[in-house]
N, C-alpha and C positions, 0 to 999 in steps of 0.2 A: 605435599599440600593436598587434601579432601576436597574435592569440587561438589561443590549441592545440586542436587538433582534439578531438572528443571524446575519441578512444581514446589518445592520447596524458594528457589529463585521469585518465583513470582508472586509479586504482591496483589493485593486485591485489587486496585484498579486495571493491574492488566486484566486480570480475570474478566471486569467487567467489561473489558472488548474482547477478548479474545470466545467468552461464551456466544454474549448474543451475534456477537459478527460471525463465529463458525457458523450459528445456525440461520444464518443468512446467506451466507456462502456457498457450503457444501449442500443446500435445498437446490439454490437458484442454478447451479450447473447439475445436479440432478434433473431439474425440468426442463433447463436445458437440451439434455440428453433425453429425454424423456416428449418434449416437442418434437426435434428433431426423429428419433426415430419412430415414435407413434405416431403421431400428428402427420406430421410429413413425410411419413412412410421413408424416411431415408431420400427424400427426391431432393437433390443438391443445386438451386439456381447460382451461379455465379455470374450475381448482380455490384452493383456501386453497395450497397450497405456489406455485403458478405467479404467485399476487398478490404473497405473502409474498416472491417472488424479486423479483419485478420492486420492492416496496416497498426492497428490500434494493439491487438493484441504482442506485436512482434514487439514494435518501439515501447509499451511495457517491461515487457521480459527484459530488454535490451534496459531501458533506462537503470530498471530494481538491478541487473548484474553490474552496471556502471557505480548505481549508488553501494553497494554493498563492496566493490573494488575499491571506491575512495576510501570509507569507512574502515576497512580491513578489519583491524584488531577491535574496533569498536561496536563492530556491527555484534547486534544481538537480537535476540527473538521475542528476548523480555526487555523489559525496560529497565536499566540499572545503569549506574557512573559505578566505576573504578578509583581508586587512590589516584592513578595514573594515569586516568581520562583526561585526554586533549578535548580541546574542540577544534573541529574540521571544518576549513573553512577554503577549501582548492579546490579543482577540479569541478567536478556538477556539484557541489554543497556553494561554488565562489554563489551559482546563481541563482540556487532554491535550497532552501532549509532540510525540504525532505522528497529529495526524489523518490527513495524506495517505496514512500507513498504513493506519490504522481503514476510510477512504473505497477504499482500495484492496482488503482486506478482505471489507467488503460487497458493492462488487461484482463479485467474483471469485467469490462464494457465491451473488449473487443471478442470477446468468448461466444456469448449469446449473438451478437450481433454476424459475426460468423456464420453461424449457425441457423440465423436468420429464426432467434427466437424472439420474440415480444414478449412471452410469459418469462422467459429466464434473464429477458434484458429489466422487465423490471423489477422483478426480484431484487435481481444487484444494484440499480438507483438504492435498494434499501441499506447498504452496502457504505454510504457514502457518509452518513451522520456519524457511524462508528466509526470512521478512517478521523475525522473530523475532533472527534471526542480523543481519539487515540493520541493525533496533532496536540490537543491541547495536555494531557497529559503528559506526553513530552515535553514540550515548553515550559510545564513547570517545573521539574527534574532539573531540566537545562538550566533557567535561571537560577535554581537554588544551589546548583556544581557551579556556575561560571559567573554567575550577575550580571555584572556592568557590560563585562566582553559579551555575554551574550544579548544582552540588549542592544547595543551596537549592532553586535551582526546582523538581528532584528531590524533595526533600521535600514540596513541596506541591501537585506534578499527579501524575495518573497517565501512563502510558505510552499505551494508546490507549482502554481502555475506562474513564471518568468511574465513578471513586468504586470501581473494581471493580482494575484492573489497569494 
């Protein structure tokens, strides 16, 4: 069996996150980097925001590895169902739709904040429409693989924040 190269894989709406969000992305931890060592000459305060980043950035990393462990064979880079696509509905998916968003999220917020940048934390707020847009591309996929079951499941998780959103 031939497997398709990635770029061949993705369709145009991913394109349409995966462009403009790289280049919000890979900017916003450049200035990041760029704060920190010029701005701030490299001077490291370890204050309540540079904890609360790093708390933010672990429990990220930590969630996205969690989400991507329940997913297993389904997790992917692009967005596509399978002949044989389940829907996952155990583990962290029982209580949010898409944690490797939520984990992605965190630590896209808790980088800059780390680092105790302002220019690179708000870069990444710009970060957050595209995660959003990405959600709803999803969801469409999903409903049209699954319908009704994933309607259902719709009714009784949240999207990525438990109990909230």
């Amino acid at each position: 069996m031939l497997v398709k190269p990635f770029l061949c894989q993705t369709k145009k709406a991913d394109w349409e996150f995966i462009i403009p969000a790289s280049l919000i992305f890979f900017p916003a931890l450049l200035v990041t980097l760029w704060d920190f060592t010029k701005v701030q000459e490299m001077t490291y305060r370890l204050g309540l925001v540079n904890v609360v980043g790093l708390g933010l950035g672990l429990t990220g990393v930590s969630i996205r590895r969690v989400a991507e462990g329940t997913l297993r064979k389904y997790h992917s880079y692009v967005l596509r169902t399978t002949k044989k696509h389940g829907l996952i509905k155990q583990g962290i998916c029982k209580h949010i739709r898409y944690p490797a968003y939520l984990g992605m999220l965190l630590y896209c917020m808790g980088i800059p904040m780390f680092f105790s940048s302002l220019y690179g934390f708000f870069l990444m707020l710009g970060f957050i429409p595209f995660i959003l847009y990405r959600i709803k591309i999803e969801e469409n996929i999903l409903l049209e693989k699954f319908g009704d079951e994933y309607r259902q499941y719709m009714k009784e998780t949240k999207k990525i924040i438990p109990f909230i959103y």
